[in-house]
C-alpha positions in Angstrom: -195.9 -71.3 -81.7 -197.8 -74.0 -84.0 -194.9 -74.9 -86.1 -194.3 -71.4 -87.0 -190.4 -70.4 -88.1 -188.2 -68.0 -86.6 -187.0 -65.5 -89.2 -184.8 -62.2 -88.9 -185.7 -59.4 -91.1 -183.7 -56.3 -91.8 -185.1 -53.1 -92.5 -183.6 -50.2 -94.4 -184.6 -46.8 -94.7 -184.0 -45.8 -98.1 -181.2 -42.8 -98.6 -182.5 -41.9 -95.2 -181.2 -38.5 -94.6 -181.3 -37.1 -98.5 -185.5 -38.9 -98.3 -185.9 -37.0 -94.3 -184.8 -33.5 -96.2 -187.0 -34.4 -99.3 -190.2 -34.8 -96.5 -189.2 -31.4 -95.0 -188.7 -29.6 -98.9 -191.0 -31.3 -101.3 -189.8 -29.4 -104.2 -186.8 -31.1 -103.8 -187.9 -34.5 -105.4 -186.3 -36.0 -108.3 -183.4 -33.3 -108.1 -180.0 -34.8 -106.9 -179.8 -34.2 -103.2 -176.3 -34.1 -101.2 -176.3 -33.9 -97.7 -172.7 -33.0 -95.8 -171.1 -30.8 -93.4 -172.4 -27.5 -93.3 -173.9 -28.1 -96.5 -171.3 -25.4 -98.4 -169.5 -27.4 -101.2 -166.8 -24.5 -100.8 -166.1 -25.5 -97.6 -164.4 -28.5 -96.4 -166.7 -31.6 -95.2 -167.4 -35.0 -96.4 -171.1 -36.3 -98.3 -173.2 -37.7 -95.3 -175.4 -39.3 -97.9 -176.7 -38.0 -101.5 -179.9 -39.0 -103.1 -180.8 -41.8 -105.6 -180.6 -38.8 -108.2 -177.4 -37.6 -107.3 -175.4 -41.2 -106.6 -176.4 -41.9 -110.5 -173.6 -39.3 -111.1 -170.8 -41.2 -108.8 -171.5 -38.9 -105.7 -170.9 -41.3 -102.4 -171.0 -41.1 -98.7 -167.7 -40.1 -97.6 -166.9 -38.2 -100.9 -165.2 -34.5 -100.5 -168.2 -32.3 -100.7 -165.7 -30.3 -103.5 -165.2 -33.3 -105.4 -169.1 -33.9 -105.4 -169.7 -30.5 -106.5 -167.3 -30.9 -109.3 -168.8 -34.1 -110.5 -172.5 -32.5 -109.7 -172.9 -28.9 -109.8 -176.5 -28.6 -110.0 -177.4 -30.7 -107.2 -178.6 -29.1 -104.0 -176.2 -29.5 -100.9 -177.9 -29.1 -97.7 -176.2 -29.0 -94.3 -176.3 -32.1 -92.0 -179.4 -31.5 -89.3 -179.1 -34.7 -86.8 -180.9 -33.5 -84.4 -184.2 -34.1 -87.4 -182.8 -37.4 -88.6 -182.8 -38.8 -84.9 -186.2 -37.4 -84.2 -187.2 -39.1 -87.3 -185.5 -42.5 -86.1 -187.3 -42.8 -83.3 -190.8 -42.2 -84.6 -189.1 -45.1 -87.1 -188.1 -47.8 -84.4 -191.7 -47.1 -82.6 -193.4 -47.8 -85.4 -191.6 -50.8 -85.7 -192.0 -51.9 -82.1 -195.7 -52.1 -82.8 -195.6 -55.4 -85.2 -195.1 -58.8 -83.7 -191.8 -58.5 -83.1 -188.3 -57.8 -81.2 -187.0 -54.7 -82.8 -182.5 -54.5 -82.5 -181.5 -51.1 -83.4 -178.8 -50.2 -85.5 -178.9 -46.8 -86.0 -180.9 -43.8 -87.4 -181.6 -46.1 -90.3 -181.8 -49.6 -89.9 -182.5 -52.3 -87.6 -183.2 -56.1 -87.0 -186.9 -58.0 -86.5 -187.2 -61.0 -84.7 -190.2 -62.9 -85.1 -191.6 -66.2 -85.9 -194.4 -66.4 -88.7 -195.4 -68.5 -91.4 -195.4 -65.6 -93.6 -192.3 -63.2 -93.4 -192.9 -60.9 -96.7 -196.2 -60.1 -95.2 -194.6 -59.0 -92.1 -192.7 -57.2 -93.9 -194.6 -55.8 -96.3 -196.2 -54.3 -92.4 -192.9 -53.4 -91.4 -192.9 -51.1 -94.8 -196.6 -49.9 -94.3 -196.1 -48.6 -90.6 -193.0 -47.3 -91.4 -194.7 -45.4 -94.5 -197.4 -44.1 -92.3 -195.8 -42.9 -89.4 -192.9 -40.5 -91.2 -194.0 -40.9 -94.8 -190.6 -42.6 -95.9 -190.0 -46.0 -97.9 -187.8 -48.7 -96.9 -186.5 -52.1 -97.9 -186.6 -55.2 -95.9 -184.2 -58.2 -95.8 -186.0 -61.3 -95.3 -183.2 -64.2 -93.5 -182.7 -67.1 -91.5 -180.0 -65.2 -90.0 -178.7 -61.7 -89.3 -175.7 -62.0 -92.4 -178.6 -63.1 -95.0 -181.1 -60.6 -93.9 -178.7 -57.8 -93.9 -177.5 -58.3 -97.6 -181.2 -59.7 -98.8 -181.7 -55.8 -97.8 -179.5 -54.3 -100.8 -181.0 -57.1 -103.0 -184.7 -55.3 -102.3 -183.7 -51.9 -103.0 -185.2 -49.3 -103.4 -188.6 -50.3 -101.2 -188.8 -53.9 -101.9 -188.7 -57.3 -100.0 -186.1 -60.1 -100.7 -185.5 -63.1 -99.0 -181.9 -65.0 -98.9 -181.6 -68.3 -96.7 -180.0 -70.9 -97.0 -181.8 -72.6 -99.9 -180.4 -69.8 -102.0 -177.2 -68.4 -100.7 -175.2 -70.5 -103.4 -177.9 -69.4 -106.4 -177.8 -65.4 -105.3 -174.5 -64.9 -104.1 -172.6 -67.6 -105.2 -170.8 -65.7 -108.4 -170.4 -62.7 -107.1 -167.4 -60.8 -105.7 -166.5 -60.7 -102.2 -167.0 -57.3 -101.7 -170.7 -57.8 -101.5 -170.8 -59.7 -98.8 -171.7 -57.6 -95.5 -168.4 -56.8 -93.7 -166.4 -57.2 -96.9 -164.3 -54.3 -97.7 -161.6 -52.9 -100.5 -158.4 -54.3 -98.8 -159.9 -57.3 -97.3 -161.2 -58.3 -100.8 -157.8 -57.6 -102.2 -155.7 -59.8 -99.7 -158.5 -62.4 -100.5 -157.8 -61.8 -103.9 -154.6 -62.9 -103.8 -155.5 -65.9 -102.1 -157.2 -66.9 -105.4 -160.4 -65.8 -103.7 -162.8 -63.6 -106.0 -166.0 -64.7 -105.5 -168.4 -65.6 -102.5 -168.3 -69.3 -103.5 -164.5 -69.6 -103.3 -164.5 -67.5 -100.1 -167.4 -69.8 -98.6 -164.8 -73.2 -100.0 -161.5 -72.0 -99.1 -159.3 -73.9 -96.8 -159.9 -72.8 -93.5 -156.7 -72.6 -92.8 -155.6 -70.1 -95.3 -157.4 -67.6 -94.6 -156.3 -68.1 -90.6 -153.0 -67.5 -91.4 -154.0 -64.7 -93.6 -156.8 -63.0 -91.3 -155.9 -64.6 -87.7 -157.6 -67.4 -85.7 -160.9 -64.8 -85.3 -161.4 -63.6 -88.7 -160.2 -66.1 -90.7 -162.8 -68.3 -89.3 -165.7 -65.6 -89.7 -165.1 -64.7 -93.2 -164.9 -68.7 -94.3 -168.1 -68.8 -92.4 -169.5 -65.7 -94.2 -168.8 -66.8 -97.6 -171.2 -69.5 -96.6 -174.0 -67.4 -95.1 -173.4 -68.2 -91.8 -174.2 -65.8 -89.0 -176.2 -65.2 -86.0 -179.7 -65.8 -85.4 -180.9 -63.8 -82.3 -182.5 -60.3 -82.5 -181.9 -58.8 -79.5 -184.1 -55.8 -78.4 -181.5 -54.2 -75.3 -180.2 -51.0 -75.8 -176.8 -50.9 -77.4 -173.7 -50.3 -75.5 -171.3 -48.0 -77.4 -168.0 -49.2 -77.1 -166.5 -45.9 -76.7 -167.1 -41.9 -77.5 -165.0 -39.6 -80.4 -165.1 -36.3 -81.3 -163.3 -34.9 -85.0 -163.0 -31.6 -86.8 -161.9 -30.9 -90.3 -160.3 -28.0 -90.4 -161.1 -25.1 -93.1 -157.8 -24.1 -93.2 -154.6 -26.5 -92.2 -153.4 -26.2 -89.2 -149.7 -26.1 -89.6 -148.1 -25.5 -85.9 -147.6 -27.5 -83.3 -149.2 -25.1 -80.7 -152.5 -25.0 -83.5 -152.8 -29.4 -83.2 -152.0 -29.2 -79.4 -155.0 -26.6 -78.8 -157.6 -28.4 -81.5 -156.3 -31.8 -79.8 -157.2 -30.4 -76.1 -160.6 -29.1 -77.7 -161.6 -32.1 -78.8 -160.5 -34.3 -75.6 -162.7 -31.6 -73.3 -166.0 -32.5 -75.3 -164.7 -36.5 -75.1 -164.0 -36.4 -71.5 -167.2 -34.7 -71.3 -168.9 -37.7 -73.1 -167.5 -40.4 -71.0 -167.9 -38.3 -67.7 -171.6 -38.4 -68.5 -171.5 -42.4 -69.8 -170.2 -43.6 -66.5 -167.7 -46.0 -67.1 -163.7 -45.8 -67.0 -162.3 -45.7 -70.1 -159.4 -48.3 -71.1 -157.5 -46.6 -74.6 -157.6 -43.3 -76.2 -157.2 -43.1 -79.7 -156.0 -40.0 -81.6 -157.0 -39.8 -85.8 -155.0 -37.5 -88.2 -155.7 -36.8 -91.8 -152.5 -34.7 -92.9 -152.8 -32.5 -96.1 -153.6 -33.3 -98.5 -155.6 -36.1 -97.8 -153.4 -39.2 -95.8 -154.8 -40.4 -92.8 -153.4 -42.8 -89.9 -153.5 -42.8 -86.2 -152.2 -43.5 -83.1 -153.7 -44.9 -79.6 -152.4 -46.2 -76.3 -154.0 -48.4 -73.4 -154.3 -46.6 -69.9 -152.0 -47.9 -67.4 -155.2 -48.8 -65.5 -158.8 -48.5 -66.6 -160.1 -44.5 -65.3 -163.2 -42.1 -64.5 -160.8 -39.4 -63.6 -161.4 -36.6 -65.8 -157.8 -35.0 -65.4 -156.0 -38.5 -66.2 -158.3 -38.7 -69.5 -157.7 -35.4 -70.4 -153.9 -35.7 -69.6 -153.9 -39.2 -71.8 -155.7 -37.5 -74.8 -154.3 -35.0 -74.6 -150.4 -36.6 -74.8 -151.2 -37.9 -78.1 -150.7 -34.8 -79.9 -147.0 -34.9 -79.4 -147.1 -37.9 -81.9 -148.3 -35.8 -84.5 -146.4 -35.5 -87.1 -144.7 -32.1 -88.5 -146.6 -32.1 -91.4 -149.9 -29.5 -92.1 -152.8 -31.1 -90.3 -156.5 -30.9 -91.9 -158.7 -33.2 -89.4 -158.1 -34.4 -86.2 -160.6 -36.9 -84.0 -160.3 -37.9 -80.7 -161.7 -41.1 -78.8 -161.9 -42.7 -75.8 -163.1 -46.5 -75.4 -164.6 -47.5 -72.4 -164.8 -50.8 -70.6 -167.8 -53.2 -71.7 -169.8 -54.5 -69.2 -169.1 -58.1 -68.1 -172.0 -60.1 -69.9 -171.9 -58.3 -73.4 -170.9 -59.6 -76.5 -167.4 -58.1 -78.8 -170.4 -56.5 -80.5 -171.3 -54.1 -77.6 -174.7 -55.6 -77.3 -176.1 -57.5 -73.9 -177.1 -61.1 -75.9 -180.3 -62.5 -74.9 -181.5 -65.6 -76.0 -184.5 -67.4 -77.2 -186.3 -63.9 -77.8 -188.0 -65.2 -81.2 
């Protein structure tokens, strides 16, 4: 390789649904763009993703599509087309697969380059141009000596730049800043760090190990000390990805406030699940039942199989049995899932490792 050093890039398509819709409408540039459902903010249905335009006014993925049209109620909602967005993807990941490089998809959006180069931000800057000229979007790109810096070097280089975050400057970039940036960081887990007297990435990175095992478990406690340092993995790995299991959910337009209403929108679901797996192959181990009661509380329930199962009848029986742990309460979304056994030589991530691929 002449001396050359192995670096992992991440690439980000910028707002990659609300840009895909701006391509097929190009009047729609510069206006705020919201993407969700069946694009009627009357209706019920989360924000899928909203445009550069329309996040400056506090609209989010995940957002009730109502609340966004309060907070936004010139911006154009448009109804969720996946079928487009995947179509789009893969014209994406080919385009990467032609560079000098293992490509690991992530999704319709994003994925991980493997490669070793002298010169990363050019390759990146190749990864933007292909990208550019094969579906006309823009993207950023994450420049790392692992997975964990490349990912958050991406937000760094937003929107349609390059950053690079390694080692040399984990402390200098991240140091100060609150643990919620860090990739895999959420709300609650930054709060119970918080009251471990951990705020920022540095502290997290410094913290007695054995604090946050006793906080987070013998796993996590371990990963996030390791993450507040920048540690991570290091190998791009180009196999397809395994999903760990299928679901299916429905929010409801109107509440569904019977028993009879959940068991029948509870069997719906599990026929289009049992479906899924049917068609995956492999037997599924737990089934896993999600319920968002009115007006907006949402917990589950699941159960492991007695034994791992292809048989349609048993899964549909099994999914179907969790809807007598429904509460009596009014019902607005219900999602069903099923997770499958992994095969023997993958990973906890769902992905087959291979090594020494860059």
């Amino acid at each position: 390789m002449g001396g050359r050093t192995a670096w992992v890039l991440h690439v980000d398509l910028d707002q990659f649904v609300a840009a895909v819709e701006v391509l097929r409408r190009p009047e729609l540039a510069g206006r705020p763009v919201v993407v969700g459902g069946r694009g009627d903010p009357t209706e019920r249905g989360v924000v899928s993703t909203a445009s550069y335009e329309a996040r400056a006014f506090g609209v989010r993925s995940g957002m009730p599509l109502r609340v966004a049209a309060r907070r936004l109620p010139d911006a154009v909602f448009l109804p969720v087309d996946a079928a487009e967005y995947e179509a789009v993807s893969d014209r994406v990941m080919t385009a990467l697969r032609s560079l000098d490089a293992v490509v690991e998809v992530l999704g319709w959006d994003e994925a991980f380059l493997g490669a070793r180069t002298h010169d990363p931000e050019a390759l990146a800057r190749r990864a933007q141009d292909v990208v550019r000229a094969a579906t006309g979007l823009a993207c950023s790109v994450g420049v790392g000596d692992n997975k964990v810096r490349a990912k958050i070097a991406t937000g760094h280089g937003k929107p349609a730049g390059v950053f690079r975050l390694t080692a040399e400057n984990w402390s200098q970039v991240m140091g100060g800043r609150p643990t919620i940036e860090l990739w895999g960081v959420g709300t609650r887990v930054s709060r119970r760090l918080a009251a471990l007297g951990v705020t920022t990435v540095d502290e997290l990175g410094s913290a007695p190990v054995e604090a946050l095992v006793e906080e987070f478990g013998p796993r996590m406690g371990v990963w996030y000390h390791e993450l507040g340092q920048g540690l991570g993995p290091q190998t791009v790995d180009d196999r397809p990805w395994v999903p760990r299991g299928h679901s299916r959910e429905t929010t409801f337009q109107e509440n569904l406030t019977t028993p009879e209403e959940v068991r029948a929108a509870v069997r719906e679901l599990a026929d289009r699940v049992v479906r899924d797996v049917t068609d995956d192959g492999r037997p599924v181990v737990r089934v896993a039942l999600k319920i968002r009661y009115a007006p907006f509380v949402t917990t589950g329930t699941s159960r492991t199989l007695p034994e791992p199962t292809r048989d349609p009848a048993a899964l549909l029986e099994a999914l179907t049995a969790l809807a007598a742990r429904v509460e009596d309460r009014e019902v607005r979304l219900l999602g069903v899932r099923a997770e499958m056994a992994m095969p023997d030589d993958t990973d906890r991530a769902g992905r087959t490792p291979v090594r020494g691929r860059i």
